[in-house]
KELUM-856655 format. One record per residue (C-alpha): residue in three letters; x negated, y, z negated. Coordinates in steps of 0.001 Angstrom, whole numbers, padded with zeros to 6 digits, always signed. Layout:
N
ALAXYZ...
This chain:
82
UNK+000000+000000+000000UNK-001517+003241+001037UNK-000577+006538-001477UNK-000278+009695-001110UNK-003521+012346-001124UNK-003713+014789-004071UNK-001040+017239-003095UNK-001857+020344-005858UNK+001751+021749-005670UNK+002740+018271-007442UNK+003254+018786-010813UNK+002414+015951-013268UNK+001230+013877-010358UNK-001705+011301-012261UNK-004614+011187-009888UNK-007471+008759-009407UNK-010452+009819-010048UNK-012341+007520-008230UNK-011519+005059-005766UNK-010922+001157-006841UNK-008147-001565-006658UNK-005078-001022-009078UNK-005210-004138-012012UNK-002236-003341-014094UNK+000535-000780-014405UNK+001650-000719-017975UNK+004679+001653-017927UNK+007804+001758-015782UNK+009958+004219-014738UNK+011820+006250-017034UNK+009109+005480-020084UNK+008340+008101-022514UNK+004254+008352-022798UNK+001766+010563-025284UNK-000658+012283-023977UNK-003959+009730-024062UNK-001527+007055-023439UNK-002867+004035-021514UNK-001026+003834-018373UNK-002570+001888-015463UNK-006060-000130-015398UNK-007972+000945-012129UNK-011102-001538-011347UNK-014072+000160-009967UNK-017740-000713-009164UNK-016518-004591-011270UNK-015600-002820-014147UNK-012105-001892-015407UNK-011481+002063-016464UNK-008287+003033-018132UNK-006235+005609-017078UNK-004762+007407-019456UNK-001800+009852-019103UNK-002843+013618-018983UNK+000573+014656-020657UNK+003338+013844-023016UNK+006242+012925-020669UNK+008579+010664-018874UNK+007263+008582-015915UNK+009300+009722-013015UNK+007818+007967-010732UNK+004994+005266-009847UNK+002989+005490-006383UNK+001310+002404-006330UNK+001530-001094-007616UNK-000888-003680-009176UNK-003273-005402-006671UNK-003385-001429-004238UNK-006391-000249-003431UNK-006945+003297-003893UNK-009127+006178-002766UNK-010105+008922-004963UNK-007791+011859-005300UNK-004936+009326-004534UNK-001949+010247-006511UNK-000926+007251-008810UNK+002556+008247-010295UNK+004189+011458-011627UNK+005115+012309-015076UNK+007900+014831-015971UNK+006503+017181-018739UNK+009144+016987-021278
């Protein structure tokens, strides 16, 4: 699955920082998260980096799924600041 670019008008849109291949989501849709909540496990270079949500929110939506490869600045999912 191919996802979107980093698109800076999106707000709460989670972006990779580097590229690598998706392991795990752990939230779904419509799950409240803290800011510094674990969210999705990105593996990169054979080792697996957490990605951790940049804002207290509600996951509106999720760009990718588990097993995606990614590119760096891909957007991952967006959170709703609430």
């Amino acid at each position: 699955m191919m996802t979107k670019k980093k698109e800076k008008h999106i707000k709460g849109a989670v972006i990779s920082a580097m590229p690598g291949i998706i392991i795990k989501i752990k939230v779904k849709v419509g799950e409240k998260v803290k800011k510094g909540d674990t969210i999705a496990i990105l593996e990169s270079m054979k080792m697996e980096n957490t990605i951790n949500s940049p804002i207290s929110g509600e996951v509106k939506k999720i760009c990718v799924n588990g097993g995606d490869t990614v590119s760096h600045d891909n957007i991952l999912m967006i959170i709703r600041e609430i």
